[in-house]
C-alpha positions as CSV (number, residue, x, y, z in Angstrom):
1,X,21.9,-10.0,-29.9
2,X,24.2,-7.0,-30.4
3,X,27.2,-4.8,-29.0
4,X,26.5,-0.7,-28.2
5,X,28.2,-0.3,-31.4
6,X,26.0,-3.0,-33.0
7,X,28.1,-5.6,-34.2
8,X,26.5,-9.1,-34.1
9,X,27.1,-11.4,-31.2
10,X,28.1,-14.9,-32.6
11,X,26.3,-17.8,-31.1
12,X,27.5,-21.4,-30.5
13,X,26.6,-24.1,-32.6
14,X,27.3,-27.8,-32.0
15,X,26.7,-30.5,-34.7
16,X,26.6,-33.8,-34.6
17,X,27.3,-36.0,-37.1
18,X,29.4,-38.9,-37.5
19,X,30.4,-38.5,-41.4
20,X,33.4,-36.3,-42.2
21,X,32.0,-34.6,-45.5
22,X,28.4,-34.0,-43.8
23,X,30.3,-32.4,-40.8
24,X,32.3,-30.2,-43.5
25,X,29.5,-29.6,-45.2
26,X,27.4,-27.6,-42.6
27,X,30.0,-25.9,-41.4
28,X,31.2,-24.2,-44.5
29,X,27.7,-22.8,-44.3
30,X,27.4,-21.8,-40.8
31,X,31.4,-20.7,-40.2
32,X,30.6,-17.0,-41.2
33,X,27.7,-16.7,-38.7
34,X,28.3,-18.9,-36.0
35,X,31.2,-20.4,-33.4
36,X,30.8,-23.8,-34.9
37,X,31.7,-26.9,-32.5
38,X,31.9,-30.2,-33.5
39,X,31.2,-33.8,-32.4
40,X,31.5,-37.9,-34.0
41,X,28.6,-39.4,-31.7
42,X,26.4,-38.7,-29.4
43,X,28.8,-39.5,-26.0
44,X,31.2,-37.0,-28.0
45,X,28.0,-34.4,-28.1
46,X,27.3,-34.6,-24.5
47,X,30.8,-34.4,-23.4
48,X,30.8,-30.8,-25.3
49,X,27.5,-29.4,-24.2
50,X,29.0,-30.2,-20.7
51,X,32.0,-28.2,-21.3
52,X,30.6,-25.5,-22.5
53,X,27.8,-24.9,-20.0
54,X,25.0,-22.8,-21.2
55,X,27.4,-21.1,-24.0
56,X,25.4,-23.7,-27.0
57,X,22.9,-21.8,-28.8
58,X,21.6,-24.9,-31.1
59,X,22.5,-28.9,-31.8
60,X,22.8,-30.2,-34.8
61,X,21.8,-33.5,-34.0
62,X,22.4,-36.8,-36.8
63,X,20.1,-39.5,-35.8
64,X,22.7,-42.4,-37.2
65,X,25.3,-42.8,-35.7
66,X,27.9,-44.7,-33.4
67,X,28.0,-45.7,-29.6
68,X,25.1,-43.5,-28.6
69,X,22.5,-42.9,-31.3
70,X,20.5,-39.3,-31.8
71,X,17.7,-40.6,-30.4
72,X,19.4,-41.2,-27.1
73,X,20.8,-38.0,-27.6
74,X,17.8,-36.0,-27.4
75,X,16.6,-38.2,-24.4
76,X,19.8,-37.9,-22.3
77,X,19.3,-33.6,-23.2
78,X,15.9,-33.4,-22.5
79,X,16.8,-35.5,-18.7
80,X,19.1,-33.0,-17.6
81,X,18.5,-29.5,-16.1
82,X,21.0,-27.9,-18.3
83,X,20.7,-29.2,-21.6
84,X,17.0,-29.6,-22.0
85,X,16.5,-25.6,-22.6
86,X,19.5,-26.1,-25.7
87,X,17.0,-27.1,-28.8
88,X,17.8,-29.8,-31.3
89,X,17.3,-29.5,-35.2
90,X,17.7,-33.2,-36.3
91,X,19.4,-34.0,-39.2
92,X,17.5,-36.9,-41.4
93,X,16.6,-38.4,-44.7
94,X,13.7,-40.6,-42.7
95,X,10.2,-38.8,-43.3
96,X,9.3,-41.2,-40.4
97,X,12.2,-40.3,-37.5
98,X,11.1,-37.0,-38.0
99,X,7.6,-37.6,-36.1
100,X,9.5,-39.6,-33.5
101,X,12.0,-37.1,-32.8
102,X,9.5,-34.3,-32.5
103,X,7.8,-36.3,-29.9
104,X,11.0,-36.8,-28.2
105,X,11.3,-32.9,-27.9
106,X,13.6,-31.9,-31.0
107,X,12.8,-28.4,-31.8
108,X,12.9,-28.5,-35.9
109,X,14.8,-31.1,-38.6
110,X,16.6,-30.3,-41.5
111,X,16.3,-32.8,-44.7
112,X,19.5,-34.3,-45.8
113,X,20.9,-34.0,-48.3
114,X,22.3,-30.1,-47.2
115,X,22.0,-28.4,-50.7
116,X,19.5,-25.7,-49.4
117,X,22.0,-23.5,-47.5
118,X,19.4,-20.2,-47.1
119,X,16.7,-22.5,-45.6
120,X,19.4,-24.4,-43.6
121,X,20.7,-20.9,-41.8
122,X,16.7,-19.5,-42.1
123,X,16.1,-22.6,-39.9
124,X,18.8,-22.6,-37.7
125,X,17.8,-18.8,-37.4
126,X,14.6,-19.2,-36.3
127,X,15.0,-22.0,-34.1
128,X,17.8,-19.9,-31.9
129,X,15.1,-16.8,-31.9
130,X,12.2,-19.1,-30.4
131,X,14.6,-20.3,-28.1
132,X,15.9,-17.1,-26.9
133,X,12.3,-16.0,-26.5
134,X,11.3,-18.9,-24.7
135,X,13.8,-19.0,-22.3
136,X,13.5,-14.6,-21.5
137,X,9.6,-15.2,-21.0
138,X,10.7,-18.7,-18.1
139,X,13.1,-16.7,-16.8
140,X,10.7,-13.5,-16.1
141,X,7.6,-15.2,-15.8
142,X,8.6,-16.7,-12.1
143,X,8.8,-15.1,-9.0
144,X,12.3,-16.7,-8.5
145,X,11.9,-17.3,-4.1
146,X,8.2,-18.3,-4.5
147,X,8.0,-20.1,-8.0
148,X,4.2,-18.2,-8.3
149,X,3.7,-16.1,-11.6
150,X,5.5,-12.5,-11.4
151,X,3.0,-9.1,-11.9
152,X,3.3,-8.5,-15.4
153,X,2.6,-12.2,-16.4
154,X,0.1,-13.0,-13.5
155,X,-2.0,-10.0,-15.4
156,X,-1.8,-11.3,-18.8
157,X,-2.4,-15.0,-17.6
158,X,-5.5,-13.5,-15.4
159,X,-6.9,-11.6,-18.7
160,X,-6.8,-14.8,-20.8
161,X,-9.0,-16.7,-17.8
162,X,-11.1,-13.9,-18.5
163,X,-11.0,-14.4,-22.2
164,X,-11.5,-18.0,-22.5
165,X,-14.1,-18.4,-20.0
166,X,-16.0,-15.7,-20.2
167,X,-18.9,-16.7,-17.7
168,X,-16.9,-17.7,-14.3
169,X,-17.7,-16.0,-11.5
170,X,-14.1,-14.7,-10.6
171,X,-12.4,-13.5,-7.6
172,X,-9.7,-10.6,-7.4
173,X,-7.6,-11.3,-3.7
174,X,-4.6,-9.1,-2.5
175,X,-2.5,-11.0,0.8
176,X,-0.4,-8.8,3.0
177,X,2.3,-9.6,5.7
178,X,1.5,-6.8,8.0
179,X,5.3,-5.5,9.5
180,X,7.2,-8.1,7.3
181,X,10.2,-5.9,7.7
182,X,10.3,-6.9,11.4
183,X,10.0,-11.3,10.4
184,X,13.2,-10.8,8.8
185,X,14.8,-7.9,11.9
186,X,14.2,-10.5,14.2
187,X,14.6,-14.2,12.5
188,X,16.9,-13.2,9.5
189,X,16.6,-12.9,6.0
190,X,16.7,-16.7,5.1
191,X,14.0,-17.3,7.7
192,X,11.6,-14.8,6.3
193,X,12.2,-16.3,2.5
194,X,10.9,-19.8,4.1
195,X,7.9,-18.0,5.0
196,X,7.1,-16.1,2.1
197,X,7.8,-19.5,0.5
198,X,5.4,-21.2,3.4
199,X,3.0,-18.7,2.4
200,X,3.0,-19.4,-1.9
201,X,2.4,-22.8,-1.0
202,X,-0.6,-22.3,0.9
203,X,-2.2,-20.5,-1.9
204,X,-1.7,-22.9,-4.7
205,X,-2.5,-26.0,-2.0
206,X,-5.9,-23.8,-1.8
207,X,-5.9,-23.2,-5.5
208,X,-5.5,-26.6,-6.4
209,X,-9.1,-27.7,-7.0
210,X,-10.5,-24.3,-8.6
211,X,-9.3,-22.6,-11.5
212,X,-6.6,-19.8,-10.8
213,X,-3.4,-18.6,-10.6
214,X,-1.2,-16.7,-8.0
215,X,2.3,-13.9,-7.9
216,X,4.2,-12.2,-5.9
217,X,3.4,-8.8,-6.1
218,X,5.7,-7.1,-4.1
219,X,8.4,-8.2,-1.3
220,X,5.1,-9.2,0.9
221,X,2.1,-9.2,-1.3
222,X,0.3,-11.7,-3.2
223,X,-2.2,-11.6,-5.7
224,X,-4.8,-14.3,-6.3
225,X,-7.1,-14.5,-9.5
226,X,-9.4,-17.6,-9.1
227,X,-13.1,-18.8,-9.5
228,X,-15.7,-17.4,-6.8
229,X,-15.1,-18.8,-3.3
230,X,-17.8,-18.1,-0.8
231,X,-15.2,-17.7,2.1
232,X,-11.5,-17.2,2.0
233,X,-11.1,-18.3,5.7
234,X,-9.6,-21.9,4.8
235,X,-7.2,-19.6,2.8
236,X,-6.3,-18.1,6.3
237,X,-6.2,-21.4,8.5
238,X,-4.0,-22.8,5.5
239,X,-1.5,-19.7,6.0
240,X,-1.3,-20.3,9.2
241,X,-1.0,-23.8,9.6
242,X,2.0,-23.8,7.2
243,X,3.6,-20.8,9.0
244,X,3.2,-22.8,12.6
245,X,5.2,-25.3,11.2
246,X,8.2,-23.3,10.6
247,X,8.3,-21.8,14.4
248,X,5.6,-22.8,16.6
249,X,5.8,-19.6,18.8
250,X,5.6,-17.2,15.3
251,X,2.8,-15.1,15.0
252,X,2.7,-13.3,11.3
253,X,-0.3,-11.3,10.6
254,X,-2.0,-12.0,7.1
255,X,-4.3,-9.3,6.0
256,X,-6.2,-10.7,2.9
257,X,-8.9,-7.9,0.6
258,X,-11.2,-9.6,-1.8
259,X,-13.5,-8.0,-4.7
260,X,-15.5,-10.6,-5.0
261,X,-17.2,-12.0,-8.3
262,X,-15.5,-8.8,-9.9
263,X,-17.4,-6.9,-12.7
264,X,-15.3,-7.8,-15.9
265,X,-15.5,-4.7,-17.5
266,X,-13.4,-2.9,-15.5
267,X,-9.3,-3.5,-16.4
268,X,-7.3,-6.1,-14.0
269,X,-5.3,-3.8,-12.7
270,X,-8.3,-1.9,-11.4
271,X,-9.5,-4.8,-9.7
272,X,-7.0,-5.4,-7.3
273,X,-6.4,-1.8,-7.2
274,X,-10.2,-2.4,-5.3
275,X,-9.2,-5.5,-3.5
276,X,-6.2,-3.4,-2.0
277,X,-8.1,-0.7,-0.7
278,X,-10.3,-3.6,1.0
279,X,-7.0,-5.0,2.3
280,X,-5.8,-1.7,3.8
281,X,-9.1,-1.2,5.3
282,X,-7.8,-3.7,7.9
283,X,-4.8,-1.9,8.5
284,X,-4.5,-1.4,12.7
285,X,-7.5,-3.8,12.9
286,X,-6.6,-7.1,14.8
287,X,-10.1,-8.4,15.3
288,X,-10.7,-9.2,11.7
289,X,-8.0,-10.8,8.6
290,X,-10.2,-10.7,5.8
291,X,-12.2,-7.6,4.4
292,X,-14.7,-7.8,1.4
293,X,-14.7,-5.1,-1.4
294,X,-18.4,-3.6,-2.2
295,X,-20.0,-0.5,-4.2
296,X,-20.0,1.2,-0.5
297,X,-16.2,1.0,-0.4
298,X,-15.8,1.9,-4.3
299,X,-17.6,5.1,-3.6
300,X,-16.0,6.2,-0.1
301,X,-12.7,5.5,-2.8
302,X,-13.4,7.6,-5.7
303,X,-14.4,10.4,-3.0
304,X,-10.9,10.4,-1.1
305,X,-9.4,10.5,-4.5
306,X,-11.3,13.9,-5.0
307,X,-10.7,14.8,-1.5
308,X,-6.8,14.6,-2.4
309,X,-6.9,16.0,-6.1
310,X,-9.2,18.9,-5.1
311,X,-7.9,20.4,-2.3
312,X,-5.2,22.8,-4.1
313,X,-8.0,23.9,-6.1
314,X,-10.4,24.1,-2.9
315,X,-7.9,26.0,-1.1
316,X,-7.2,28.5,-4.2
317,X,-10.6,29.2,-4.8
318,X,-11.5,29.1,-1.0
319,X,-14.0,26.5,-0.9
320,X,-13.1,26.3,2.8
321,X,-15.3,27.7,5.3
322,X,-14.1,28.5,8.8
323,X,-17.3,28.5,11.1
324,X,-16.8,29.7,15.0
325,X,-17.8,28.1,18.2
326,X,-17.7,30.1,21.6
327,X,-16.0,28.3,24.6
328,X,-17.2,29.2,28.2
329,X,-16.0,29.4,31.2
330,X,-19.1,28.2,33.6
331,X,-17.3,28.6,37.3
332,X,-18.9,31.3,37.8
333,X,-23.4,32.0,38.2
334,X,-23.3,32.2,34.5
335,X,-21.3,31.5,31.2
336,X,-18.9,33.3,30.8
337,X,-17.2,33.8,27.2
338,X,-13.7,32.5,27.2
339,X,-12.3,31.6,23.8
340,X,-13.3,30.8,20.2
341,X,-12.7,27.2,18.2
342,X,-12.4,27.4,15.0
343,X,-13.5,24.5,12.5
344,X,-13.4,24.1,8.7
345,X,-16.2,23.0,6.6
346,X,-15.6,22.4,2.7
347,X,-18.1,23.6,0.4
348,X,-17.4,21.2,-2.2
349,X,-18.8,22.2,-6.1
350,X,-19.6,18.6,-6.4
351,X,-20.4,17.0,-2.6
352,X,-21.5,20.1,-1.1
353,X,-20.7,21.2,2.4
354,X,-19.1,18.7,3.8
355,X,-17.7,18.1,7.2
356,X,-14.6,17.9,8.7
357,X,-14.7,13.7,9.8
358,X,-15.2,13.3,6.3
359,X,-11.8,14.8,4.6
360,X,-9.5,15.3,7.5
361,X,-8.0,11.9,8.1
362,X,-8.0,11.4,4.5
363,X,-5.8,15.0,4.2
364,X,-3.8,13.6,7.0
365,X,-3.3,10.0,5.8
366,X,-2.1,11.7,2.2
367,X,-0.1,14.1,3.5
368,X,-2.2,17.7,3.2
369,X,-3.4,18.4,6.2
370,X,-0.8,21.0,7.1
371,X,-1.9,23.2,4.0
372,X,-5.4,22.7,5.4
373,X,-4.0,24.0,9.2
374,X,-2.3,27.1,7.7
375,X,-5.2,27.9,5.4
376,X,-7.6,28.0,8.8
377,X,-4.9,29.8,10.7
378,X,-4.7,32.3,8.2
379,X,-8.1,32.8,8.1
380,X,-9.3,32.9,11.7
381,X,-6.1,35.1,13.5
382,X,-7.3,37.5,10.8
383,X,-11.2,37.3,11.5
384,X,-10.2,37.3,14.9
385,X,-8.2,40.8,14.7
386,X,-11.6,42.1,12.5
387,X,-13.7,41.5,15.6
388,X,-11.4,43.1,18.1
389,X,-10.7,45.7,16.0
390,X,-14.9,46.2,15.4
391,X,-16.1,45.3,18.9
392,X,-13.2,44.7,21.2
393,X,-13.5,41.2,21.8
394,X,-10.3,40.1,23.6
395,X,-10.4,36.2,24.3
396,X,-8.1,34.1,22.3
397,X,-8.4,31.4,19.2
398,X,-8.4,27.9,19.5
399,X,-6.7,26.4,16.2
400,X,-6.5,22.7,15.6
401,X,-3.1,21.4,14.9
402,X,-1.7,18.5,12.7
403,X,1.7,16.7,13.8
404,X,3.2,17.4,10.6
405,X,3.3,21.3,11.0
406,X,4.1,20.7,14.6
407,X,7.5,18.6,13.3
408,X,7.8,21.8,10.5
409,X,10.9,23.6,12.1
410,X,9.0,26.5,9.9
411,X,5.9,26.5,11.4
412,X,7.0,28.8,14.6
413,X,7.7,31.8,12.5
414,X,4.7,31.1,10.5
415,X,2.7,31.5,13.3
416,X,4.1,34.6,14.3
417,X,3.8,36.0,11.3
418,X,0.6,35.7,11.1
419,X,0.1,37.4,14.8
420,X,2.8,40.2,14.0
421,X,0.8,41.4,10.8
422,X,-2.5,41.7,12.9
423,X,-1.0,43.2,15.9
424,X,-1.4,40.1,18.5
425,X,0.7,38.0,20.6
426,X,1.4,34.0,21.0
427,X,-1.0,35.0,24.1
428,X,-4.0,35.5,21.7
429,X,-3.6,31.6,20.2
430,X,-4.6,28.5,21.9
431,X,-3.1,25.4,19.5
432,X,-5.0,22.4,20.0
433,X,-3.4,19.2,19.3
434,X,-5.3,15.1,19.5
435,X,-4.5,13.1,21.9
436,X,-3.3,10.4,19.3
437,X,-0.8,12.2,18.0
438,X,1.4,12.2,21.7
439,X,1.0,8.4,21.1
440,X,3.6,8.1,18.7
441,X,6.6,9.8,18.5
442,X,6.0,11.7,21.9
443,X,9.4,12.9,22.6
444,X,9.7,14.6,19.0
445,X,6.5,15.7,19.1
446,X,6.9,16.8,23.0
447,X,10.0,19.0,21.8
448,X,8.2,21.0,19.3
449,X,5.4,21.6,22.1
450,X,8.1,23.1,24.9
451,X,9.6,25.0,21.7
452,X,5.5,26.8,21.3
453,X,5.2,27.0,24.8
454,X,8.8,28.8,25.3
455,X,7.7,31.4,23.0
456,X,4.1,31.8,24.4
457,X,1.1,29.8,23.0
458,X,-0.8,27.9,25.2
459,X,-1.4,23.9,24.2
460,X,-4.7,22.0,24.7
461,X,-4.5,18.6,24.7
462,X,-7.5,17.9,22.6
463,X,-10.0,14.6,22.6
464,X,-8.4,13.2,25.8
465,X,-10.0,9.5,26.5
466,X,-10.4,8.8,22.3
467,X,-6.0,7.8,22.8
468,X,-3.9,6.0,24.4
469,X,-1.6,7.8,26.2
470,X,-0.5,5.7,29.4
471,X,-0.8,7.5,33.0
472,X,3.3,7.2,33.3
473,X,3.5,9.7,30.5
474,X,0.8,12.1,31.3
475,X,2.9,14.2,33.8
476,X,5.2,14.6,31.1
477,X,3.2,15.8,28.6
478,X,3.3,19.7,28.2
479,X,-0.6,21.0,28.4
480,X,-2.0,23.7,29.4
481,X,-5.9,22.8,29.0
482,X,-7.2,19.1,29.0
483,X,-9.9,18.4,26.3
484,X,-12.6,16.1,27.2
485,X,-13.5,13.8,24.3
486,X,-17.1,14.8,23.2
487,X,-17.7,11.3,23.7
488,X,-17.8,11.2,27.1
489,X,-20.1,14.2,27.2
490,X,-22.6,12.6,24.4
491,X,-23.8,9.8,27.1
492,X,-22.4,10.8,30.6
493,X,-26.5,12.0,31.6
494,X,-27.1,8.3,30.9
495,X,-24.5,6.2,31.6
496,X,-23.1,6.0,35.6
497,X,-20.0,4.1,34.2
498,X,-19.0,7.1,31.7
499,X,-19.9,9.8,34.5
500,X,-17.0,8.0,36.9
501,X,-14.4,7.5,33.8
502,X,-15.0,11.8,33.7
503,X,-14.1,12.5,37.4
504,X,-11.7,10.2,36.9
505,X,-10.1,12.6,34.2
506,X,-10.4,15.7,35.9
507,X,-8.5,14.3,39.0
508,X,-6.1,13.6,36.0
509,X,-6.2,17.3,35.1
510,X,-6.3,18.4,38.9
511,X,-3.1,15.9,39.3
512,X,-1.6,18.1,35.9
513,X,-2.9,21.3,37.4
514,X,-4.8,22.4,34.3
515,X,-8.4,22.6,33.8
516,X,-11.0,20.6,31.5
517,X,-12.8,21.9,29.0
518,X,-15.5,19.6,27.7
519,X,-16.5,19.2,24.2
520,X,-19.8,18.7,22.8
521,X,-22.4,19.7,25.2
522,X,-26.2,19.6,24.1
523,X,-27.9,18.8,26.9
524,X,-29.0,21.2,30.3
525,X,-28.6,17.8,32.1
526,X,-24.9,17.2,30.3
527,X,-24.0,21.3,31.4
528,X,-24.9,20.5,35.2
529,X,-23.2,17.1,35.4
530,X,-20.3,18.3,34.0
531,X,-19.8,21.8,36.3
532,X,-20.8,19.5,39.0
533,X,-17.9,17.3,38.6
534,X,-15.9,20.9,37.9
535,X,-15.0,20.9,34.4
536,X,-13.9,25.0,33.6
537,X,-14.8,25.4,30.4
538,X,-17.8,24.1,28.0
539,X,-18.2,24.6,24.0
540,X,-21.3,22.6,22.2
541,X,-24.7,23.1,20.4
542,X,-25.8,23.7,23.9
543,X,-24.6,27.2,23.2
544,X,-24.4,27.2,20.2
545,X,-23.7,25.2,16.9
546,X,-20.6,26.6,15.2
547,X,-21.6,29.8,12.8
548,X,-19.9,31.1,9.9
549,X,-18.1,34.7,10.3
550,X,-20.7,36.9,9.4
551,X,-23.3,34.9,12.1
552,X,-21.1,34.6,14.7
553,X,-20.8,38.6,14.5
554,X,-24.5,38.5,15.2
555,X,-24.5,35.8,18.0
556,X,-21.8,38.1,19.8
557,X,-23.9,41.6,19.1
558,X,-26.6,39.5,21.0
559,X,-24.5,39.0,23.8
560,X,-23.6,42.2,24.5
């Protein structure tokens, strides 16, 4: 151990020996190096290593001597908490003591009489480094709350199961505390300790008949690497048992992901990396605790990651295609053209085209979607100005928004911008926003709405009946055109039950004094049932399915 400026820290070391010229002795060679302390017997010896508490780097240790012998020296040490991590180098002349003390838990022994003094300090040396060593690796190697391995051990411990028993059938499990945060809001920090604690025991109870080994991965997650189980759903009842015990009213949420029987090739940390994305899988699911990791999951993983990593490049080399579906108005004998939607495809060099349901959460979830929204806007205000400017077209664009431009104090003047350099108004934009995203957040999100409305774009609420927004909050929710999940629409010719839920939503709308438009429409049967019940305005493959730029220039020459 050294200072900054790299001077040597001296350690403490205590020897024990009841002869005068022996005491002398060792301590003329270990004076320079060392604090040397100094005891007769072993009561003497004890007495020291008790005053000074964990300062002792090494003992000395004559077996010979009076009132308490070495022996019962090194049995008193090893017995208490403290003094068992100090080690012993025994000093002896006995060839056989030396097996004995061993045994007994001495460290090293050093062969009287003393008139090797380089292998004496070598010895000494040594037996301090292995020491120091051994007590960093305990100290780190524990999870000090739960007592389970910590990360970086748990992995090397998990590789040498691996190593040494090549052929078992092993198991990679992550366990989550779903909202921990609010355990220790509600019950205090000491309470949630005892049920992190609560929940370690569980695990190695469960562990105790199979091979395995357990940490603490984080504040709230555990890792488990253990031979195969066939279910993990004793696991559960275990956690839960234990966790009734400490209040019987609690309710904690466990969410457990298991790779089962994982393919050894692949490095540890990639295994639970695989076992995690199981585990979040469940995240917002309360019907199921446990999810399984399988090839299906591994690919829908390595295909988000693209989704994420590709999209600057997507977006820069405009991979993105905006296709165009005409919204009617049908109050009237016949259709009448009201508005465009615009959608985004991604014509991916490696998945092809793909649709929207597949990248847009994942976009959302990662924090890109808004890049996404802008890159659309962009593109369809200025497609739009093309086709008035080439055949007069004058209904507006419907653009899907994201909440996260929505709470963008920028995104107002971004969207004018984009209107001033094409010559158009907020009049000539209809921003359509999900349902969902007034279900959390609602009077932020609420705010930024009036603040669009104020300035003159009109708001759709879009995929009404997929949420769950509460009737009390629906009068205050600033709309202008209620969007009837397609989901309704896909069954409502068939289903009696889903035909009364949609005139049950447009007295909604007629309550909010807006109109429906309903989404999705394929069927002649779905168009009548719907301007029967008095929905205003219709989009859907029933029309037509939503065309590229250069198509839908030719499905509105037909029109005219």
């Amino acid at each position: 151990m050294y200072f900054n400026d790299g001077e040597s820290v001296k350690r403490f070391v205590l020897i024990v020996e009841d002869e005068l010229i022996n005491r002398e002795i060792l301590g003329n060679m270990l004076r320079d190096d060392y604090h040397v302390l100094y005891a007769v017997n072993g009561l003497e010896a004890l007495d020291t290593l008790r005053e000074n508490e964990g300062m002792v780097s090494v003992v000395l240790l004559d077996l010979m001597m009076p009132e308490m012998n070495g022996f019962e020296v090194i049995e008193a040490m090893r017995a208490d908490e403290v003094m068992r991590h100090v080690p012993i180098i025994v000093l002896t002349a006995e060839e056989d003591a030396e097996v004995r003390t061993l045994n007994l838990g001495a460290s090293d022994f050093i062969r009287k009489p003393y008139n090797m003094p380089d292998v004496i300090r070598a010895r000494i040396a040594r037996t301090i480094e292995l020491s120091e060593d051994r007590n960093f690796i305990e100290s780190n190697e524990r999870d000090s709350l739960t007592d389970l391995y910590s990360k970086t051990f748990f992995y090397k411990y998990a590789e040498m199961i691996d190593k040494y028993h090549p052929d078992l059938r092993t198991d990679a499990v992550i366990l989550n505390v779903e909202h921990f945060h609010l355990v220790n809001e509600i019950y205090g920090r000491s309470f949630g300790d005892n049920v992190l604690k609560s929940i370690a025991g569980s695990m190695r109870q469960f562990m105790s008949d199979s091979e395995g080994l357990a940490c603490r991965s984080e504040a709230d997650t555990f890792f488990m690497y253990l031979s195969h189980h066939p279910s993990y759903d004793a696991l559960i009842g275990l956690i839960q048992d234990g966790l009734s015990s400490l209040l019987e009213n609690l309710h904690v949420r466990i969410r457990m992901g298991v790779y089962s029987k994982v393919d050894h090739a692949l490095p540890m940390e990639e295994r639970f990396s695989d076992a995690r994305f199981a585990c979040n899988t469940l995240r917002g699911n309360y019907l199921r605790s446990i999810a399984y990791y399988d090839m299906s999951l591994r690919e829908h993983s390595i295909f988000e990651e693209h989704m994420v990593s590709d999209i600057h490049e997507g977006l820069e080399k405009e991979q993105f295609i905006v296709v165009y579906q005409p919204k009617y108005d049908v109050t009237g004998s016949e259709p009448v053209l009201s508005g465009i939607e615009a959608y985004v495809r991604w014509n991916h060099p490696a998945y092809g085209m793909i649709r929207p349901k597949s990248f847009l959460s994942v976009l959302e979830q990662n924090g890109l979607i808004h890049l996404l929204d802008r890159y659309v806007i962009t593109k369809s205000v200025g497609q739009l100005a093309k086709w008035r400017e080439e055949i007069s077209l004058d209904v507006p664009m419907s653009v899907n928004i994201s909440r996260i431009n929505l709470y963008d104090g920028g995104f107002p003047d971004f969207l004018r911008g984009q209107l001033d350099s094409h010559g158009m108004t907020p009049a000539d934009m209809i921003l359509e926003i999900t349902e969902s995203s007034y279900s959390s957040d609602m009077r932020q999100l609420i705010d930024a709405v009036e603040r669009l409305r104020r300035i003159g774009f009109k708001i759709e609420m879009d995929d009404f009946g997929s949420g769950y927004s509460s009737l009390t909050s629906l009068n205050s929710m600033p709309i202008d055109v209620l969007g009837l999940d397609a989901g309704f629409v896909t069954s409502i010719h068939e289903d009696d039950k889903v035909r009364r839920l949609v005139r049950l939503i447009k007295d909604i709308a007629d309550y909010m004094g807006v109109p429906v438009n309903a989404e999705g429409v394929e069927l002649a049967s779905q168009y009548d049932l719907l301007r029967e019940i008095g929905c205003r305005y219709m989009q859907g493959y029933y029309f037509t399915k939503p065309l590229p730029a250069d198509e839908f220039s030719i499905y509105l020459a037909d029109m005219a």
